[in-house]
C-alpha positions in Angstrom: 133.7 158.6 61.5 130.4 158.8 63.8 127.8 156.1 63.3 125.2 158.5 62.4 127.1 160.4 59.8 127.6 156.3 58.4 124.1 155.4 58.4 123.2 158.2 56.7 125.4 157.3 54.4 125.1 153.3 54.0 122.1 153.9 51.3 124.0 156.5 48.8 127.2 153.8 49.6 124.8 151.0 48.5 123.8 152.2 45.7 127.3 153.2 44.6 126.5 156.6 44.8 129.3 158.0 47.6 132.5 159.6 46.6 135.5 157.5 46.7 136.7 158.4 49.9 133.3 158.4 51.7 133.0 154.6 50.3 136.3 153.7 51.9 135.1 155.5 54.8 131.8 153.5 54.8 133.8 150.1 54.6 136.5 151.0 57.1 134.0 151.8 59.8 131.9 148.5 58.7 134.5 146.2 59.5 135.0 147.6 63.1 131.3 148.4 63.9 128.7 145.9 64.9 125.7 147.8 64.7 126.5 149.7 61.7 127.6 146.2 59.9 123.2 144.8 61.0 122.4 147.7 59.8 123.7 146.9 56.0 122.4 143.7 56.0 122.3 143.0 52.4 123.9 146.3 51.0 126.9 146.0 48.9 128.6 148.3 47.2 128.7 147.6 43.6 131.0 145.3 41.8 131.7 148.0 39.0 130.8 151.4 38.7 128.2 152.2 36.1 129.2 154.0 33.0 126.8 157.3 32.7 126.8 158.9 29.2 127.3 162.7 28.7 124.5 164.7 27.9 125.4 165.0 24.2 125.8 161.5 23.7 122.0 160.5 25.4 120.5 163.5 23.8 121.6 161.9 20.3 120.2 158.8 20.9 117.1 160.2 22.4 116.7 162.4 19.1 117.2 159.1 17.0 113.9 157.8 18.7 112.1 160.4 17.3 
């Protein structure tokens, strides 16, 4: 994958919002590009995905606020 389509997508990877295959894409090309690894820096993918309830679910417990 180019370097540009990758550093567009280093911030969506980072925040663990890439598909599956664009994350593995994202790491692959990390490990073999210099400039694209600096340009991380910190950014990590994160150790776990987050859980994100349905709409139903938050729209009960937003209800039982009010």
């Amino acid at each position: 994958m180019k370097c540009e389509i990758i550093r567009d997508l280093i911030p969506l990877w980072s925040e663990g919002l890439c598909s599956e295959e664009s994350s593995r894409e994202v790491r692959e090309h990390i490990e073999t590009c210099e400039s694209c690894r600096r340009l991380c820096g910190s950014a990590e993918p994160p150790a776990e995905e987050i859980a994100v309830p349905d709409s139903g679910e938050a729209m009960q417990k937003v209800s039982r606020c009010f």
